[in-house]
C-alpha positions, 0 to 999 in steps of 0.5 A, a space after each residue: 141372518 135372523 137374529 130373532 129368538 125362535 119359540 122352541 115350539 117352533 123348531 123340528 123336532 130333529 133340530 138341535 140347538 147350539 149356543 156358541 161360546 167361545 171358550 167353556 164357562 168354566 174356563 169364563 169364570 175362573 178368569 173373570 173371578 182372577 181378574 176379580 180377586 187381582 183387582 180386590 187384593 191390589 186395592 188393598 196392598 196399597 189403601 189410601 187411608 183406612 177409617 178406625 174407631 176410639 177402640 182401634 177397630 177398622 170401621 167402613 165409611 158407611 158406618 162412620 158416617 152413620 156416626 156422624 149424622 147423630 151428632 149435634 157438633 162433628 169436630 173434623 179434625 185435619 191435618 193442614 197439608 194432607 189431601 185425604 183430610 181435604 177431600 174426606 171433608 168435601 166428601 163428608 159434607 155432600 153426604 150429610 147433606 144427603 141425610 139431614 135437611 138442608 136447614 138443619 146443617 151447618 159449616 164452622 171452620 178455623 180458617 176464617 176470623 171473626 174479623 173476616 165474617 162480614 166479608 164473608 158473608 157478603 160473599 156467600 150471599 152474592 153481594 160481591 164477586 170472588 175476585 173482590 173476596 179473595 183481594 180483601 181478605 187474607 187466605 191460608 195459603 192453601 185456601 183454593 185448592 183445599 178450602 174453597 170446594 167446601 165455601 163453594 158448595 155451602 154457597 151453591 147449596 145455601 148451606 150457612 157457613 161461618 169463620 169461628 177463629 180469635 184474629 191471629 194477632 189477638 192470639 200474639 197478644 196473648 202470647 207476648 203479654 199474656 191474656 190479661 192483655 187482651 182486655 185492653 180491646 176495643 168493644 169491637 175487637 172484643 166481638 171478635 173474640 169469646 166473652 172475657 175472661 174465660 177460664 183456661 184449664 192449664 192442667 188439660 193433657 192437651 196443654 201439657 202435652 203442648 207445654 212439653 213439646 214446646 219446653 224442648 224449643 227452649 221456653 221458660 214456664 212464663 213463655 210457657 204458660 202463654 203459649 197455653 194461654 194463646 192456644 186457649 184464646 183460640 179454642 174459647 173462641 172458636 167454642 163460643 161462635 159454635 154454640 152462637 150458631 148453633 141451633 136445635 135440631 141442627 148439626 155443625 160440622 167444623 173443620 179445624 186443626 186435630 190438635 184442637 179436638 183430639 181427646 175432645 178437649 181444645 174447642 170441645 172442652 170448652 163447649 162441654 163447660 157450656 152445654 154437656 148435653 150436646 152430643 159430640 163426635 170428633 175425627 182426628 187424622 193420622 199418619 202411619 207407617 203401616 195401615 195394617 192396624 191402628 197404632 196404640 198412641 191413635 187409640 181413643 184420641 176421637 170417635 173416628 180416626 182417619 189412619 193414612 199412609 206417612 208416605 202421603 204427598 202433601 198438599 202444600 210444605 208449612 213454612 213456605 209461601 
């Protein structure tokens, strides 16, 4: 049978011509936009996580990260077990990447130290091989199933990435001695750390806040004032090696914790002492029990908030090696 199209000046002028369908294109489109519907419905009764803006208004992820590409810092704030902050941070990063230069963006995170930079860096410049990376230095438990995507594309990308964490036992210090210890450094563990002293605004809802979660464990107003004061070590100086890599026209995006940049205090507080000019988005990730809207405590706690189901599995159980 030919196949072949026949021009309509062609045919007899008797011959009618036939299109076979199955079933008529009624019946065709009305499945087809069941299916349709079915498909969209379900998609929404059961969301992964929905995006929200400062005012608690559902924003789509185009939108967002629009947002986010007019930043000078992105602080994205996670939470440490939850696998949709993990994988919005990849997913962020490649799509920044696609909008900004590659010269002009950068990677901060808290979970590397500033001791730790130097082997870093070795690493992302090839000078040694992971194997030799991941033995010399001490990794969160979860490194290689939540962080090392991103390390890896920074690296395959030539994409500059740096640690801006205190050493954690310089964080104890301060917390069993109080700042002033911390005086008491070497010249280079003071390197590691944000010039000394520097100021802590005790009074910042956020501290307070700690000081009352932390004050129902049974601490004293001393063992109060330096867990604040730990807390402060760690955000001074995760402040301070951000602007230290910071540069004009660039954009950072740094991963840390949420506490550290909700309400944009914490790491953003203190970058706001030193330079208000420049602009700052912050993302915070939430769980709730309904995504069916955001929450009222969620409302202005950041630009963007990620709102995710309480009922997300998690990525690895705090407490546990």
């Amino acid at each position: 049978m030919n196949n072949y199209p026949i021009p309509k000046s062609q045919l007899p002028n008797n011959y009618n011509v036939y299109i076979y369908c199955p079933m008529n294109l009624k019946q065709t489109v009305g499945i087809l936009l069941f299916y349709l519907f079915t498909t969209v419905i379900m998609a929404q009764d059961k969301p992964a996580y929905l995006l929200f803006d400062a005012k608690g208004k559902k924003i789509n992820y185009k939108k967002a990260l629009k947002k986010l590409s007019d930043a000078d810092i992105i602080f994205f704030g996670e939470s440490h077990d939850n696998p949709i902050s993990h994988w919005l941070e990849f997913e962020v990063l490649k799509d920044l990447k696609e909008q900004l230069k590659k010269e002009n963006l950068k990677v901060g995170v808290e979970m590397f130290e500033r001791d730790q930079q130097e082997m870093l860096s070795q690493y992302l410049n090839g000078e040694i091989d992971e194997e030799t990376f991941q033995d010399s230095l001490k990794l969160w438990r979860n490194y290689n199933t939540d962080y090392r995507p991103i390390v890896e594309y920074c690296k395959e990308n030539g994409i500059p990435f740096f640690g801006t964490n205190v050493p954690r036992r310089f964080a104890s210090m301060a917390y069993k001695g109080g700042i002033d210890t911390l005086l008491n450094l070497s010249e280079e563990e003071k390197s590691w750390i944000a010039p000394l002293p520097f100021h802590i605004e005790y009074e910042l809802p956020s501290y307070q806040n700690m000081k009352t979660l932390m004050g129902g464990h049974g601490m004293d107003d001393e063992k109060l004032s330096r867990f604040i004061e730990a807390q402060a070590t760690k955000d001074a100086t995760m402040a301070h090696f951000t602007l230290e890599n910071y540069t004009e026209g660039a954009t950072i995006v740094h991963y840390n914790g949420s506490y550290h940049s909700d309400y944009k205090e914490g790491i953003a507080w203190y970058i706001r002492q030193r330079n208000p000019s420049l602009k700052i988005v912050n993302i915070t990730t939430v769980e709730q029990e309904s995504l069916n809207g955001l929450e009222e405590e969620y409302k202005n706690k950041a630009d963007i908030v990620i709102a995710v189901p309480a009922s997300m599995t998690k990525t690895y159980v705090f407490g546990m090696n």
